[in-house]
PAKOLMAR-237699 format. One record per atom (N, C-alpha, C): x, y, z; residue number from 1; chain; residue in one letter. Coordinates in pm, whole numbers, plus 50000, padded with zeros to 5 digits. Layout:
# residues N
X, Y, Z, NUM, A, a
...
END
This chain:
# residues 129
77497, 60475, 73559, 1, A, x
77367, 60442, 73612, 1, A, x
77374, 60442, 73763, 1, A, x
77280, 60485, 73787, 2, A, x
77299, 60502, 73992, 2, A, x
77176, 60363, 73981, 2, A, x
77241, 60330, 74139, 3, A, x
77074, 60232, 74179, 3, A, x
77007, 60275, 74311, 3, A, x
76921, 60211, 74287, 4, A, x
76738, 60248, 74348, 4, A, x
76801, 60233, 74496, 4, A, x
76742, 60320, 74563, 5, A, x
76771, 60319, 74726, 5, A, x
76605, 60295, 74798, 5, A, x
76629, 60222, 74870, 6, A, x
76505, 60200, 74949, 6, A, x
76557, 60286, 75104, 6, A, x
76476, 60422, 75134, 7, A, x
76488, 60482, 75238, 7, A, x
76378, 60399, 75355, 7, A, x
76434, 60358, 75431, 8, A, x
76377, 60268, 75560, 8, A, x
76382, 60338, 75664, 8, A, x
76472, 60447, 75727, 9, A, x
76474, 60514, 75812, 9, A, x
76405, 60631, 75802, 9, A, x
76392, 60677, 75959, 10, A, x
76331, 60774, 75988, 10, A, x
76421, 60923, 75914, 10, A, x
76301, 61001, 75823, 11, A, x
76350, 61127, 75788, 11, A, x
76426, 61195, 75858, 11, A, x
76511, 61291, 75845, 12, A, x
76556, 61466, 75920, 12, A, x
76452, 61537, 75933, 12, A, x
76386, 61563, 76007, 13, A, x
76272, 61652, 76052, 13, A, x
76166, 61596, 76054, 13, A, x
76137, 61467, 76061, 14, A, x
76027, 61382, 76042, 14, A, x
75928, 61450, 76198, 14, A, x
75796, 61422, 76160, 15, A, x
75753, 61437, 76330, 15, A, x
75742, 61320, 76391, 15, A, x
75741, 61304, 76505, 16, A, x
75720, 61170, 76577, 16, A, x
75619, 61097, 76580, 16, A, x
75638, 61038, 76529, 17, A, x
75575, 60927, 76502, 17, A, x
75454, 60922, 76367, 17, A, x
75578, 60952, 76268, 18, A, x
75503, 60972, 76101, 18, A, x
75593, 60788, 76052, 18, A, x
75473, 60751, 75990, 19, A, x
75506, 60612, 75956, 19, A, x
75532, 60615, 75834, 19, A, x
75622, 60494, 75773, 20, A, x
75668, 60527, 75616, 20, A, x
75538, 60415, 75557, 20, A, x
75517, 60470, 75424, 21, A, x
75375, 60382, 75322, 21, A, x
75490, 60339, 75229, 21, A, x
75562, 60181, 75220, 22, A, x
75614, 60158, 75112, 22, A, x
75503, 60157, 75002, 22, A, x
75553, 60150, 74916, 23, A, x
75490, 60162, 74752, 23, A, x
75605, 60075, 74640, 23, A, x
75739, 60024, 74675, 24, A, x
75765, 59952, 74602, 24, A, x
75786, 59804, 74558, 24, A, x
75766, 59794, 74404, 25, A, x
75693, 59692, 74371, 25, A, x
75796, 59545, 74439, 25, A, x
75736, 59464, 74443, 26, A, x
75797, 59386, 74511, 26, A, x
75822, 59319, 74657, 26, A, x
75776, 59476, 74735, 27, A, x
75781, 59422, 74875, 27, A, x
75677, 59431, 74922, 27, A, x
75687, 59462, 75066, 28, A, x
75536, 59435, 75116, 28, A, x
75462, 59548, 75131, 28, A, x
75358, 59584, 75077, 29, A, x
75263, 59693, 75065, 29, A, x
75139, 59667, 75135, 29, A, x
75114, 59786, 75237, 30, A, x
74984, 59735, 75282, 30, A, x
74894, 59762, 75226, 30, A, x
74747, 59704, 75213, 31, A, x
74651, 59696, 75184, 31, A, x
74551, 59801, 75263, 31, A, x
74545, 59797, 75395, 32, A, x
74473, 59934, 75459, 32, A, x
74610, 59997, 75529, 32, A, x
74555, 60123, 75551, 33, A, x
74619, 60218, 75637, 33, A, x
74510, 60272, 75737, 33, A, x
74576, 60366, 75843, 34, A, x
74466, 60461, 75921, 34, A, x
74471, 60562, 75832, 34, A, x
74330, 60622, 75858, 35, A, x
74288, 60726, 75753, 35, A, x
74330, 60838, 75879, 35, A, x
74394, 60974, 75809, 36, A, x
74412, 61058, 75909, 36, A, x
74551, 61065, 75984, 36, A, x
74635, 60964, 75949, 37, A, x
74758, 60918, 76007, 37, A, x
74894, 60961, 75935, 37, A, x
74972, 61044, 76011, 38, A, x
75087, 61078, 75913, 38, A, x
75121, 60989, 75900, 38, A, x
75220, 61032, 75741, 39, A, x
75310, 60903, 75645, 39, A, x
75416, 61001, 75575, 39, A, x
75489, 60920, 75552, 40, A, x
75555, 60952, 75430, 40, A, x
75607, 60886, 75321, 40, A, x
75614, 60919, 75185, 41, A, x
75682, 60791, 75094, 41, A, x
75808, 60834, 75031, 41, A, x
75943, 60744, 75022, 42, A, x
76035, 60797, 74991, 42, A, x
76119, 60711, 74928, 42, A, x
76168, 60730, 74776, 43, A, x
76274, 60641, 74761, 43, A, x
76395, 60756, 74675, 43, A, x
76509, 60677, 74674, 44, A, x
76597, 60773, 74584, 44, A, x
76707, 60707, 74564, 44, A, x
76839, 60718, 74505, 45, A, x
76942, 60631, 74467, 45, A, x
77063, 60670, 74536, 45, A, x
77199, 60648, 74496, 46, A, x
77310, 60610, 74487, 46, A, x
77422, 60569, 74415, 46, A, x
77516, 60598, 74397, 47, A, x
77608, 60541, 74300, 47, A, x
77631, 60428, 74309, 47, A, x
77619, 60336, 74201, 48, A, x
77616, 60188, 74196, 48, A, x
77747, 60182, 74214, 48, A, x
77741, 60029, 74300, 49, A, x
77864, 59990, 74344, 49, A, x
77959, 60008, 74227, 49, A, x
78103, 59976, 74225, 50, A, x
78176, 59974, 74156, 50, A, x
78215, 60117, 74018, 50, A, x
78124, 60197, 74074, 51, A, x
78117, 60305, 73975, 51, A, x
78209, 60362, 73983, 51, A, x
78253, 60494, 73866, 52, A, x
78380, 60533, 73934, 52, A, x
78382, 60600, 73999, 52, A, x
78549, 60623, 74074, 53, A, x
78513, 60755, 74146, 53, A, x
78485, 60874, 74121, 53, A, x
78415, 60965, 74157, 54, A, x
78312, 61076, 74153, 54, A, x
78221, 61058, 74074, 54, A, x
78118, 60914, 74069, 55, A, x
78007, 60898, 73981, 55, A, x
77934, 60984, 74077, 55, A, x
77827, 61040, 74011, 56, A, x
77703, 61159, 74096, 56, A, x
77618, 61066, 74080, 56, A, x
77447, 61099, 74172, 57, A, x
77356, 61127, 74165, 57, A, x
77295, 61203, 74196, 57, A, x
77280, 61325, 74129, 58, A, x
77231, 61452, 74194, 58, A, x
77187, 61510, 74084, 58, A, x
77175, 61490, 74004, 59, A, x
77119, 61563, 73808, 59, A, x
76986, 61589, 73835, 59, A, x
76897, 61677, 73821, 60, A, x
76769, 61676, 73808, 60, A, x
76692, 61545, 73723, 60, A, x
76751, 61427, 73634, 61, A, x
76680, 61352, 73551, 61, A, x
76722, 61255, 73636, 61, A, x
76765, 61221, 73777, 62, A, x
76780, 61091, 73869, 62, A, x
76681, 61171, 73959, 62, A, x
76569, 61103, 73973, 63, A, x
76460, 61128, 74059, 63, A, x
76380, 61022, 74078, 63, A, x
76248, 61059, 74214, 64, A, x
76160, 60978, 74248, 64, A, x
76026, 61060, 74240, 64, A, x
75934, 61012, 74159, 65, A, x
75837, 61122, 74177, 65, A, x
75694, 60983, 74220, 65, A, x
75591, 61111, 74280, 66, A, x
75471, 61039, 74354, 66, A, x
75373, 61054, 74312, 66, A, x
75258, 60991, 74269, 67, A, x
75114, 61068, 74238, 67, A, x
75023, 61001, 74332, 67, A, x
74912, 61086, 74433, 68, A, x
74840, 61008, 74479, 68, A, x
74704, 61080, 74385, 68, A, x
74636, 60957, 74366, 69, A, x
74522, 61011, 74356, 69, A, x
74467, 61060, 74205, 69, A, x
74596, 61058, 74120, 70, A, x
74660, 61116, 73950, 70, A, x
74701, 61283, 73993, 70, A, x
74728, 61339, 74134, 71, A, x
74796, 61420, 74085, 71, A, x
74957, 61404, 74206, 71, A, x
75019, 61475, 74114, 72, A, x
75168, 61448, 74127, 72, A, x
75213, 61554, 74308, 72, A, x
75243, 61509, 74366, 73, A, x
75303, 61536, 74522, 73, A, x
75430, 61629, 74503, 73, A, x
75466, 61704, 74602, 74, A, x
75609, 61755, 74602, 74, A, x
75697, 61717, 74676, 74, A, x
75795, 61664, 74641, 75, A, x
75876, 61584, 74739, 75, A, x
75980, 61718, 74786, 75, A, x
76048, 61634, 74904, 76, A, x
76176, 61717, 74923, 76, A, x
76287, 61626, 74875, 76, A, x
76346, 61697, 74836, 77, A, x
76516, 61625, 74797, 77, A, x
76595, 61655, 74904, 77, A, x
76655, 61510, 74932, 78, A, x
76781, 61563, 75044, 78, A, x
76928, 61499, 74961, 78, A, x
76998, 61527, 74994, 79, A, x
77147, 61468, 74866, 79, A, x
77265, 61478, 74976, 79, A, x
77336, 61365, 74972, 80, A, x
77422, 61320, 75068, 80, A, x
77564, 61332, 74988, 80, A, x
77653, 61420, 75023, 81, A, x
77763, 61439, 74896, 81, A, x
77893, 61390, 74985, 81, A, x
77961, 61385, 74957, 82, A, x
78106, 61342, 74953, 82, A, x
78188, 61462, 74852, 82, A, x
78226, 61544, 74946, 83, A, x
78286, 61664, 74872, 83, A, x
78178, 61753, 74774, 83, A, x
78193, 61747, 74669, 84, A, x
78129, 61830, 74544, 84, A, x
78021, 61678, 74476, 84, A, x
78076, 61543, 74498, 85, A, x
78004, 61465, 74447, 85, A, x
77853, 61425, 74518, 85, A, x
77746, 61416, 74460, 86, A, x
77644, 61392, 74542, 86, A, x
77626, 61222, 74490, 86, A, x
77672, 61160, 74634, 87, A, x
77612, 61015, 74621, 87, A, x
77504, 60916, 74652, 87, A, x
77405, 60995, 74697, 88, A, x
77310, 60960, 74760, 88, A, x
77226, 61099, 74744, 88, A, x
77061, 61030, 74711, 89, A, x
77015, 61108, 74679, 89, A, x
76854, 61085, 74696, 89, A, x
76734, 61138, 74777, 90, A, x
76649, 61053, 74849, 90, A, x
76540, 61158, 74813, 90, A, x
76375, 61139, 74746, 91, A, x
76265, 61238, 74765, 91, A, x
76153, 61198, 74820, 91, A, x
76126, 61292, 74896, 92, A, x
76063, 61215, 74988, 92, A, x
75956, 61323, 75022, 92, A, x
75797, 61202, 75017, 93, A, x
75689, 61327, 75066, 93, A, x
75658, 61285, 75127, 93, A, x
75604, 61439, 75209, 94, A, x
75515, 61359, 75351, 94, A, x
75368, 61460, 75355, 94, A, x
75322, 61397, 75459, 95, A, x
75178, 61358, 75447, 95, A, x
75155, 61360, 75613, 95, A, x
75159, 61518, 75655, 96, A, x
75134, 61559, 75830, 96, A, x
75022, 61495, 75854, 96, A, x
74864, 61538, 75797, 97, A, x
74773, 61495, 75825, 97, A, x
74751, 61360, 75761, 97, A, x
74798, 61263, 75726, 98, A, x
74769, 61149, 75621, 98, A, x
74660, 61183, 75518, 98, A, x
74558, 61045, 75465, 99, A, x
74480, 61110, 75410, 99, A, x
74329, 61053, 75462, 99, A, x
74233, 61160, 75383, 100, A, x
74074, 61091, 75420, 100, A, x
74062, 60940, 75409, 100, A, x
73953, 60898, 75483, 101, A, x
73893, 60770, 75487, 101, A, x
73884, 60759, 75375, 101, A, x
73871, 60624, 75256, 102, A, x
73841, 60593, 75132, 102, A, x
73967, 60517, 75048, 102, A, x
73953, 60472, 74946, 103, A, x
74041, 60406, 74840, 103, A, x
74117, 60535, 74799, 103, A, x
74267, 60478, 74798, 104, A, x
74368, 60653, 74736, 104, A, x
74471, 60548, 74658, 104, A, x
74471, 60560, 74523, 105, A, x
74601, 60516, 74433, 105, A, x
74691, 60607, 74437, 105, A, x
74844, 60533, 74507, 106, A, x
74922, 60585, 74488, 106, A, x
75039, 60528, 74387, 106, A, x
75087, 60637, 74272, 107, A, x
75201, 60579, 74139, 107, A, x
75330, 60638, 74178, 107, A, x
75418, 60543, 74173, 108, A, x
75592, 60599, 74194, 108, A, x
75612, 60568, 74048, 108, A, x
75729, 60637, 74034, 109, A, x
75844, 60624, 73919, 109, A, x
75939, 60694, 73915, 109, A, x
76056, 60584, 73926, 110, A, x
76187, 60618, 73916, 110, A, x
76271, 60669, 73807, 110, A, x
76313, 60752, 73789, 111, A, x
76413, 60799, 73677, 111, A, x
76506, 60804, 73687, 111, A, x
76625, 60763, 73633, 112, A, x
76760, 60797, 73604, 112, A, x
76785, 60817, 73491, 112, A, x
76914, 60954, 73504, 113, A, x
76945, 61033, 73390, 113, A, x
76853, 61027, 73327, 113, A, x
76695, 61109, 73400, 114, A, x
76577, 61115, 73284, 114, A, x
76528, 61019, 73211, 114, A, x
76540, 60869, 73235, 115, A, x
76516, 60780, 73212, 115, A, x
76440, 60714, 73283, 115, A, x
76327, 60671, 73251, 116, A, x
76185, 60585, 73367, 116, A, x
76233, 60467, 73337, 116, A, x
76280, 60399, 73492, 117, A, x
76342, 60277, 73499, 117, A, x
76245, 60151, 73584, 117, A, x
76187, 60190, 73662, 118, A, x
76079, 60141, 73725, 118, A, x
75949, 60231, 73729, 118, A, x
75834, 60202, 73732, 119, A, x
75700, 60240, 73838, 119, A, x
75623, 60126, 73871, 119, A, x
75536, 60191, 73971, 120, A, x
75434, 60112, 74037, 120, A, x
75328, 60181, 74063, 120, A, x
75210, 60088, 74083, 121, A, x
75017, 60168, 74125, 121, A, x
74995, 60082, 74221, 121, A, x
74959, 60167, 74289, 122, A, x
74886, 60057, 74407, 122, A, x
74772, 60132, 74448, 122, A, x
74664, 60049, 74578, 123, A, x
74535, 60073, 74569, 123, A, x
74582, 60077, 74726, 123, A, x
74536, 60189, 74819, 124, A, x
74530, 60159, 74932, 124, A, x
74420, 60231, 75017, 124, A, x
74327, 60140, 75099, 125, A, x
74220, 60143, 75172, 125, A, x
74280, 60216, 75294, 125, A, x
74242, 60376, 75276, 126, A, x
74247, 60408, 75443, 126, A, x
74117, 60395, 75477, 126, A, x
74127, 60353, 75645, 127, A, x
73989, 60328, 75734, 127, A, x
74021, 60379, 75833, 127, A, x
73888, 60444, 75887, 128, A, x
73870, 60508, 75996, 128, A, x
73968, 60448, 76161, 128, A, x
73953, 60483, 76235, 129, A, x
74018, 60413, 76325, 129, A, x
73871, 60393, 76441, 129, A, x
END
């Protein structure tokens, strides 16, 4: 089993000054955003501590997928390996122009080894600036 990575830092190729929209459950989610404002949302895993050595996460069924709106986003995958093993493993979409003014539900869900281990819905108010 790999575990859930919360990506907090700034992407590889991010543009300056694109802000991250958490979405997971538990922490702090905002309620409005600027409408029009890049973002991006990103989570992905890691080999749980104590795993053995050369546990992966890199299988196509350890993923993070996004839906705003009910339809599904394309993330990029980036995968952080240690030789041939990939231990770290992050998808992440972004959102150059953010989005229109109005209410936008956005749904995560996590999978490992093809397995839905978490999701979340949330409701978020972009407003004009």
């Amino acid at each position: 089993m790999a575990a859930l990575v919360l990506v907090t830092s700034p992407i590889a190729g991010a543009p300056e000054g694109m802000a991250r929209l958490p979405i997971f459950p538990g922490g702090v989610i905002p309620t409005l955003f600027p409408a029009g404002t890049a973002f991006w949302v990103g989570y992905g895993f890691a080999a749980e501590p104590g795993a053995p050595a050369g546990a992966s996460v890199g299988g196509r069924g350890t993923r993070f997928e996004l839906e705003v709106d009910g339809r599904r986003v394309e993330t990029r995958t980036e995968v952080e390996r240690e030789g041939e093993v990939a231990v770290r493993r992050a998808d992440i979409a972004e959102f150059p122009s953010g989005l229109p003014a109005g209410w936008h539900e956005l749904a995560g869900r996590w999978y490992d080894a093809g397995r839905l281990v978490l999701s979340n819905r949330v409701s978020v108010e972009f407003v004009e600036r």
